[in-house]
N, C-alpha and C positions, 0 to 999 in steps of 0.2 A: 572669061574665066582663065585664070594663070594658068600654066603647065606646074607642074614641081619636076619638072627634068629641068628645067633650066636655073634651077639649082646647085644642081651636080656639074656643070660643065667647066671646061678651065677657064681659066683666063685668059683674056685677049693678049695677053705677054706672055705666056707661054709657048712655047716652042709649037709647032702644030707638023712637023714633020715625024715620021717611025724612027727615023736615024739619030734622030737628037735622042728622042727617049730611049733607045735601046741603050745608047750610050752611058747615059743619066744612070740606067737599072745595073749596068754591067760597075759601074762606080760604085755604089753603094752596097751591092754584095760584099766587092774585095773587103770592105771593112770590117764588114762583120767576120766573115771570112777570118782575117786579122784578129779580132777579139777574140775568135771565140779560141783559137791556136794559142794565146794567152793565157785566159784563163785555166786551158789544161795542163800549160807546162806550169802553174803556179799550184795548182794540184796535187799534182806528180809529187813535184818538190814538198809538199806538205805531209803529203803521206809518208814520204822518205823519212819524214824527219820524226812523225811521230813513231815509223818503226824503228827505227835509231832509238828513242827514249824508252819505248816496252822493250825494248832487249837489254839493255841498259839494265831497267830497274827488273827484268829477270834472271838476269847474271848477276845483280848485286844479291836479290832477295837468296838465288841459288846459293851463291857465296854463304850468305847468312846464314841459311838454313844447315847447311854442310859443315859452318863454322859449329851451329847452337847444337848440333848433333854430336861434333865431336866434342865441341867442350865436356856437354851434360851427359855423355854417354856411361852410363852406370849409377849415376846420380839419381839422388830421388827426385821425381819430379816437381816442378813448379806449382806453388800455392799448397803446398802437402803440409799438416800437422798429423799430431798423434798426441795424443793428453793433452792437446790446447799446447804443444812445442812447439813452433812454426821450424819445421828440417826441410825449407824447400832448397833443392840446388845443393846441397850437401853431399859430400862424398858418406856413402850408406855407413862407415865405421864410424864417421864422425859424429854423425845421426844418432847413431844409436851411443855412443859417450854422451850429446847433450841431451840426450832422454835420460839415462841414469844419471846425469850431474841436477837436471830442474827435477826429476820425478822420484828421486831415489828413496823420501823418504813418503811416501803415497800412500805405501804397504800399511805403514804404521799408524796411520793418522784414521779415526773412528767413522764409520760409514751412518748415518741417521738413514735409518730403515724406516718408512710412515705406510699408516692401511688406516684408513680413517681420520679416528681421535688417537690411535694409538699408537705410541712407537717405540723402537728400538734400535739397537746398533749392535753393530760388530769391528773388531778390527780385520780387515783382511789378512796378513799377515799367519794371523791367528788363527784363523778361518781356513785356512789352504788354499790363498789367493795369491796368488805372486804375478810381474809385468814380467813378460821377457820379451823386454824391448828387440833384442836380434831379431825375433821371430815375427816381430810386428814391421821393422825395418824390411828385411827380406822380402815380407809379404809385398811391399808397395812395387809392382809394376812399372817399368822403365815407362819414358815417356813415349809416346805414340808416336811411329816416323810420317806418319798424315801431317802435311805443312800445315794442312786448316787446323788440324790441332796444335798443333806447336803453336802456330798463331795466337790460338783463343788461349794456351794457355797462362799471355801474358795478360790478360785482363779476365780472366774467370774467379772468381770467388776463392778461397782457402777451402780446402777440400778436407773433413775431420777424419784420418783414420784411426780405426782402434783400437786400441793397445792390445795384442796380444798376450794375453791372460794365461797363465799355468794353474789347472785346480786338482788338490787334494780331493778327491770327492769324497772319501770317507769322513776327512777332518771337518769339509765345508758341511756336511749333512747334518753330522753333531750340532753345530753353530745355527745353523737355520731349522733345528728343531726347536732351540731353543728360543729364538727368535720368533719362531710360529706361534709360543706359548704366549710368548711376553705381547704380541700382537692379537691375540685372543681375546675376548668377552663373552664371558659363557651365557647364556642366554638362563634367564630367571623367571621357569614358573610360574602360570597365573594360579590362584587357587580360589575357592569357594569353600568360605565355611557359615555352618551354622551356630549362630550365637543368640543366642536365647529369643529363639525362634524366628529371628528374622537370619537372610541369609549376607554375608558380608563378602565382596569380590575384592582380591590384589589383582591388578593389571599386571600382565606376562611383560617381559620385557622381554626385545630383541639381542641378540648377542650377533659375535661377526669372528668368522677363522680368515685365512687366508689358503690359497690354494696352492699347493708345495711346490706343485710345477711351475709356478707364475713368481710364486717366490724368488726359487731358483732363478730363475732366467734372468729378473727384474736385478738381482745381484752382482751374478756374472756379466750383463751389458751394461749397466751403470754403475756399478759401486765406484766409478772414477768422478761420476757427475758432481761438481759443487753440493747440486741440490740435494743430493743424497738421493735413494731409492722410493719410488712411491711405489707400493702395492694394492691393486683394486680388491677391498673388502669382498667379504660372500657374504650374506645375512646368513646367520642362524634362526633357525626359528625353536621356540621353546618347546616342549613336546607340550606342555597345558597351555596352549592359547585360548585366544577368546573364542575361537568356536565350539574346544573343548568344554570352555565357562559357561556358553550359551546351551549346550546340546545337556548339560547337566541341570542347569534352572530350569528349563521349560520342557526335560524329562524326569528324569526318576525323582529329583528333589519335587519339583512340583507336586508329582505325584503322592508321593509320601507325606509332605504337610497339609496338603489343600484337602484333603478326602479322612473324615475320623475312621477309627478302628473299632469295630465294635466286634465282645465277645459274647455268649448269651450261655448261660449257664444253666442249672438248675433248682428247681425252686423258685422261679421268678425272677430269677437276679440275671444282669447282664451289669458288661465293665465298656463304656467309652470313652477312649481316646482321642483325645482332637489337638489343635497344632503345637498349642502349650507343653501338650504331653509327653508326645510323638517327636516334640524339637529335646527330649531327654534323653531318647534311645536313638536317636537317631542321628548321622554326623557324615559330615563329607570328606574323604582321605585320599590323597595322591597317593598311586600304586600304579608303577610299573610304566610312567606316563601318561597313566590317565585318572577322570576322578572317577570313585565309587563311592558308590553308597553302602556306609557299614551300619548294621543297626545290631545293637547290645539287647541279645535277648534275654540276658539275667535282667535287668533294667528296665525292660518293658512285662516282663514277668510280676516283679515286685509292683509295678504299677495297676497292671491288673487285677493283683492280689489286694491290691486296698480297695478295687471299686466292686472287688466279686463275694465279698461278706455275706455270709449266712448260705452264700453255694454249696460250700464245702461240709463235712459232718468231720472230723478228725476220730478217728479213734482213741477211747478212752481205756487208761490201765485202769487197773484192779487198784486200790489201794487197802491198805492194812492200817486200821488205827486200834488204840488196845484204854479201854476202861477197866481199869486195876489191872489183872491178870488176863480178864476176858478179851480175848480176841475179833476183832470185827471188821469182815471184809464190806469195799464197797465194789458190786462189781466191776468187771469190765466190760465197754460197750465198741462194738467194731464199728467202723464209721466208713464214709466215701470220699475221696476229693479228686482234683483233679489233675491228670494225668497231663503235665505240664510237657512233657517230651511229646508226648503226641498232638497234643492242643498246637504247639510250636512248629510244626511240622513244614517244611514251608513258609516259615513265618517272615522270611527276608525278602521272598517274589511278592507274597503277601499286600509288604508295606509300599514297594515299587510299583506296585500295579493300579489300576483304577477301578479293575471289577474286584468281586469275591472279597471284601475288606469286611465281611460280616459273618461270622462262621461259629458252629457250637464248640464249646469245651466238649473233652473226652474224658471219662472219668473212671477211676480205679478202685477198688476196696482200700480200705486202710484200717486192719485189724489192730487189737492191742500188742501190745507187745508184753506185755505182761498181763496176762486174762487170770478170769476169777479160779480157774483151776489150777493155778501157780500160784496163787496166793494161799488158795487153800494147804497147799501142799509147802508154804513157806515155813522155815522152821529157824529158830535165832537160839541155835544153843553153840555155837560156837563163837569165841573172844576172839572179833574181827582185829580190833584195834584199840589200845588201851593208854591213856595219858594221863601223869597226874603235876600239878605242881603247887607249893606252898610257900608261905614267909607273909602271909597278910594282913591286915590290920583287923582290929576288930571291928569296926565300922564297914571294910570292905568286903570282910566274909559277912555281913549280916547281907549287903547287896551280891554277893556270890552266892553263898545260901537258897537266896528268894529266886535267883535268875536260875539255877540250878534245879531247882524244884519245878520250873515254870518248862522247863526241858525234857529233861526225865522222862521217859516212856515215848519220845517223839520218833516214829517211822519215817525213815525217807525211802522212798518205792525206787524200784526198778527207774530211770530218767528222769525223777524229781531232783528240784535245787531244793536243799534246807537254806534258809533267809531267819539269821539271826534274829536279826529286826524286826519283821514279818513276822515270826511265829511268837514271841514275846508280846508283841504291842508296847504300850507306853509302858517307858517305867520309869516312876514317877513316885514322887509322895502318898497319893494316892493308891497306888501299889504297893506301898510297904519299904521302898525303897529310902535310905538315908544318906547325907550326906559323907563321900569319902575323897579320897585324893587322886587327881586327874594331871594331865599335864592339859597345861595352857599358854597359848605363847610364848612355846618354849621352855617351859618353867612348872615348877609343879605348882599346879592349886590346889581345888577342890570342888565340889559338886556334886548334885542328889545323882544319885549311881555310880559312885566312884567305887573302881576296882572291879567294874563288870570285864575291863580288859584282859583282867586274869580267867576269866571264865573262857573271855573267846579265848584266848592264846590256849587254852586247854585242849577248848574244841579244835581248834584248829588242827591242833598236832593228830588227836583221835580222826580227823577226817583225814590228815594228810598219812599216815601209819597205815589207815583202812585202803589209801590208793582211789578215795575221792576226785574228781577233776575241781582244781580251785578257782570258782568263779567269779572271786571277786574276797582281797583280803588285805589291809594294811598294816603296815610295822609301826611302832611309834617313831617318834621323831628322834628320840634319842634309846642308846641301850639299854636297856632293865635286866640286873646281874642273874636275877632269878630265871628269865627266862632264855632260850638255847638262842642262839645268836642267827639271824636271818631267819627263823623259824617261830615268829609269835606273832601277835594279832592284838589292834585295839578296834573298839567299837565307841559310835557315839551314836543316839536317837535323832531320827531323821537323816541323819547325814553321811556315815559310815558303818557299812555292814560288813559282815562275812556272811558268805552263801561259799555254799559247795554240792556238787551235781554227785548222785548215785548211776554211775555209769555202768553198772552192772548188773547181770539177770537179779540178782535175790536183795529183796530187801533189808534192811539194817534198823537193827532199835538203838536210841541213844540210851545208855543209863549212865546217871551220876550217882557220885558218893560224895558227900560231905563230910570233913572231921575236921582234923588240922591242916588236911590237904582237903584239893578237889580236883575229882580224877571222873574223868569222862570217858566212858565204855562205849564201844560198838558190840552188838549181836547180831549176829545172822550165819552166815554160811564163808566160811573165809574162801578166797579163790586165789589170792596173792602174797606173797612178800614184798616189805618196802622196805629199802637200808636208805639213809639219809646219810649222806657225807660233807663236812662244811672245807670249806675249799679257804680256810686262813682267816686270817684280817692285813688291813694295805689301806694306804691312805688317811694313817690317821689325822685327825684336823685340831687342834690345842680350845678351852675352851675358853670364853670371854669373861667377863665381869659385868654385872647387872647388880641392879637396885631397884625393888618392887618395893612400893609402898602398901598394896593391900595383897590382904589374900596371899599372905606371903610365906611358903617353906625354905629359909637358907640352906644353901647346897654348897658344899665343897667343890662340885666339878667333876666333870672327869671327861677325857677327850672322845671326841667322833673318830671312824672307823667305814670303812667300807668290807662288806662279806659277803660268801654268795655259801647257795646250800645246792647241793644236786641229791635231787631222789629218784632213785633207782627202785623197777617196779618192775617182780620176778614173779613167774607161775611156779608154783608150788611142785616144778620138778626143778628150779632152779633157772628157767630160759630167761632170758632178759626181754620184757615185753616195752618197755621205755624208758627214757633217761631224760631227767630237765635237769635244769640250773634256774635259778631265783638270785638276782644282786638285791643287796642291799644296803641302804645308806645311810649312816644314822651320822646325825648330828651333833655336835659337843656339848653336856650337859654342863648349862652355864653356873660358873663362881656368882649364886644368890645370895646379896644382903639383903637385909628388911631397913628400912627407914621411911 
C-alpha cells in the first residue's frame, strides 16, 4: 500500500538545506512588502483628490446658494401663482402690477353659481367682492433659507396662491340671498283626494335649498375658478309625503269608506249610508301640512233625510179656508222630528272610526206655528194691500174675469206659498177660458188665456205692497206701458208661475173686484209699510224689424231698457225692517210686419 505523504514531498531539485530556504522566504516577503507600500500611497492620493472635488463642489454649491439668496431675497418665491399668474422670482411690486394688468378685469366678468339642476350667477364686483392683489402678494412668504429647499424649489410643481379677496359682507349677503332663491326648488305636496268614491294620489315631489354657510364660503374660495362655483344641494322634503299619503289611506280614509253609517230612527225607519254615499260628505283637505279628514255634515244630513221618511211627524198649522162668508178652520196638529244638532253630535269622530257607526236619532217636538186657537182668533178686517190696473181687451177681461173669480176668497196662512198655477189648475177652453193676446217670440200673438198676465201683474203688486217674500215671478220680455216698470208679472200654464210666501203671524184673504179695472185686495191684520222706489232706466237697446207670417199683430216698436225697483219694508212705527233691489231687463219690442 502507497503512503500519501509522499506526495507532499519536494523535489529532488530542490534546495534541501534551511539556509537556502530561509533565504528563498526572506525574498519573497520584501515584495509583497513592496506592494502593498503601493498600493497605500495610491490610496492616499485617491482620497486627496476626491476631497479636493467635495470641496470644490461645496464652495461652488455655497457660492450658489449665497449668490440665489441674494439675488431672490425679497422676491416671491419659485413656482408661485396667484389667479393662474405665474409671479415667480419677481420683485413683490412687480407681482402685484402683473396681477392687476392679467386680472383686472375678473371683478366684472359673471360667476355660474350650480347646486344640482339649478343655477345662478353673480358678478363679484357687484356683490362686495373685490382682489387685493397687494395683500395676496405680501401674504407669500420669502423663500426658505433650507438649501434642501431652495434646491427642490427648482423642480417642485407651481404652487396656487389665493387671491386675497376684500368682502362687503353686507352687499355680498344681499347677492346670495338672492342667489339661494334662484338656487331653490320648493318641494310640492303629495295629496290624496277622493273622487267619486275612489281615492286618487299626486306623488310629493322633492325640492332642494342650499345651505347659507356653504354657500358663502363656496363663493368667497372659488368665485375665481374657471368652473364657477359648485354648491352641494340639501333635499327638502315636502311636509305631505308619501308616509303622510300612506298613514291617510289605510287610516282615517279607510275608515270612513269601508264601514256604512247607519242611523235608526223612529217608527221603523232607519237611513244607510255606504261608500257611494259617504264618498259625498266626505273629502280629503291639506291643512297645516298634513291631510285631514273633513266631512260636510249639512250634506250628510240632507242624505239621511231622504233615507229617514216617514220618521219624522212635522208639525202642521192651522189653516183658514172660507165657503161664501162662512169661515172654516182646519186644525193644527204638533208633530216630532229629529233633533239634527244632537243626532250629529260627534258625527266627524263618528265617520273616522270603526266602532259606534250605528246610533239612534234624537228627536224634539215640533209644534205648529200657527195652532187652531190663532186661527180662531184670526180676524181680516184690515186693507193689507190693495192693486188695481186696467186698459184691456175684451177678450182679455173675459180670461181676467174667470181667473179672478177662480181667486177671490183664497187664504194664504201664516208660512204658506200661494202658487198661481197650483191653485187655478188648467185654464183652458174647457174652463171658460177664450182666446186673447200673448206675446210669443218676441212678438205679440195670441192664445186661449190671453191677458191672465194682467191678473198676475195685479197680484203681484198686492203680494208685493203686502210685504209678501217673492218666490218665484217673471217680467215679460219686453215693457207693457200700462204696467209700472220692473214691477209686473207674466204667467203661462205648466211653465211659468208666481208664487209668493205669507211670511207673517196672521193670515190674508185675497179679494178681487172686476169692472173696467181689476184690483186685487189683501185682508188680514196689516203689520207693515212698503214704499217701492224705481231706480231710472239705462241701457236702452234700439229695436229690430220682423216679418211674421201667421198670427200676426204689426207693432210700431219701441226700444228696450234696463230698470231696477227697491222696496223698502217699515214697521208700522216707521223702523226699516228691509230693503231689496230687483233688476230688470226688457227687451226691444220689435218693428212687426205681416206678410
Amino acid at each position: 500500500m502507497t503512503s500519501t505523504r509522499s506526495s507532499t514531498r519536494p523535489p529532488k531539485s530542490w534546495p534541501s538545506t534551511r539556509a537556502t530556504s530561509k533565504n528563498q522566504l526572506a525574498a519573497v516577503n520584501l515584495v509583497h512588502v513592496k506592494k502593498a507600500i503601493g498600493h497605500s500611497q495610491q490610496r492616499r492620493k485617491g482620497l486627496h483628490v476626491a476631497l479636493g472635488v467635495l470641496v470644490g463642489l461645496l464652495l461652488i454649491a455655497g457660492i450658489a446658494y449665497a449668490w440665489d439668496v441674494m439675488a431672490n431675497q425679497h422676491k416671491v418665491p419659485r413656482a408661485t401663482s396667484v389667479g393662474g399668474v405665474d409671479i415667480s422670482r419677481m420683485e413683490r411690486t412687480a407681482a402685484v402690477e402683473k396681477l392687476e394688468q392679467e386680472l383686472g378685469d375678473v371683478a366684472a366678468q359673471p360667476v355660474d353659481i350650480r347646486s344640482g339642476e339649478k343655477s345662478s350667477q353673480l358678478i363679484p364686483q357687484d356683490s362686495g367682492l373685490s382682489l387685493n392683489y397687494q395683500k395676496a402678494v405680501d401674504g407669500i412668504p420669502d423663500a426658505s433659507l433650507n438649501p434642501f429647499s431652495r434646491l427642490y424649489s427648482f423642480i417642485k410643481p407651481t404652487q396656487e396662491i389665493p387671491v386675497a379677496v376684500d368682502i362687503d359682507e353686507g352687499q355680498l349677503s344681499g347677492q346670495l340671498e338672492r342667489v339661494g332663491n334662484e338656487l331653490k326648488i320648493e318641494p310640492k305636496d303629495g295629496n290624496l283626494e277622493l273622487i267619486d268614491g275612489s281615492l286618487k294620489e299626486t306623488a310629493p315631489e322633492l325640492g332642494q335649498a342650499v345651505d347659507e354657510g356653504e354657500l358663502h364660503e363656496g363663493v368667497v374660495k372659488h368665485w375665481l375658478d374657471p368652473e364657477g362655483v359648485e354648491v352641494e344641494p340639501m333635499v327638502v322634503e315636502p311636509q305631505i309625503n308619501d308616509e303622510a299619503i300612506e298613514a291617510m289611506r289605510t287610516g282615517d280614509a279607510a275608515r270612513a269608506l269601508d264601514n256604512p253609517l247607519t242611523l235608526k230612527g223612529e217608527n221603523n225607519t232607519a237611513g244607510t249610508l255606504r261608500k257611494p254615499e259617504i264618498s259625498q260628505f266626505v273629502s280629503i283637505a291639506a291643512e297645516d301640512g298634513e291631510l285631514r279628514l273633513k266631512v260636510d255634515k249639512n250634506r250628510a244630513r240632507e242624505l239621511f233625510q231622504e233615507r229617514m221618511q216617514g220618521s219624522e211627524v212635522p208639525g202642521t198649522n192651522a189653516k183658514i179656508s172660507f165657503s161664501g162668508n162662512d169661515k172654516q178652520i182646519t186644525p193644527s196638529v204638533d208633530g216630532s222630528i229629529i233633533d239634527w244638532d244632537k243626532t250629529f253630535e260627534g258625527f266627524e269622530d263618528r265617520v273616522s272610526s270603526e266602532d259606534d257607526r250605528e246610533w239612534d236619532a234624537d228627536y224634539k217636538p215640533d209644534p205648529a206655528d200657527f195652532t187652531t186657537e190663532m186661527a180662531e182668533k184670526a180676524t181680516f178686517d184690515d186693507t193689507v194691500s190693495e192693486f188695481s190696473t186696467g186698459g184691456f181687451s175684451g177678450a182679455s177681461g173675459t180670461n181676467i174675469r174667470l181667473v179672478a173669480q177662480q181667486v177671490n176668497g183664497a187664504v194664504v196662512n201664516p208660512g204658506e206659498t200661494f202658487s198661481l198655477n197650483g191653485y187655478t189648475g188648467p185654464r183652458g177652453t174647457a174652463q171658460g177660458y177664450v182666446e186673447s193676446g200673448i206675446i210669443i217670440d218676441g212678438h205679440a200673438g195670441t192664445a186661449v188665456g190671453g191677458g191672465i198676465s194682467q191678473f198676475a201683474t195685479t197680484l203681484y203688486n198686492a203680494a208685493y205692497f203686502a210685504g209678501m217674500e217673492d218666490v218665484a215671478h217673471t217680467p215679460h220680455s219686453y215693457y207693457i206701458s200700462r204696467y209700472p216698470a220692473g214691477r209686473e208679472a207674466t204667467v203661462y200654464e205648466g211653465a211659468i208661475d208666481l208664487q209668493f210666501k205669507n211670511t207673517s203671524n196672521h193670515p190674508v184673504r185675497i179679494e178681487t173686484d172686476f169692472g173696467s179695472d181689476i184690483t186685487v185686495r189683501f185682508k188680514g191684520v196689516k203689520t207693515v209699510d212698503v214704499e217701492s222706489i224705481n231706480n231710472g232706466r239705462w241701457a236702452k237697446t234700439e229695436p229690430q224689424r220682423k216679418s211674421v207670417s201667421e198670427d200676426c199683430s204689426p207693432s210700431s216698436g219701441a226700444p228696450g231698457f234696463t230698470t231696477s225697483d227697491t222696496r223698502v219694508i217699515k214697521d208700522l212705527s216707521g223702523k226699516e225692517i228691509s230693503r231689496e233691489t230687483t233688476t230688470t231687463v226688457y227687451d226691444p219690442q220689435p218693428i212687426v210686419t205681416c206678410g
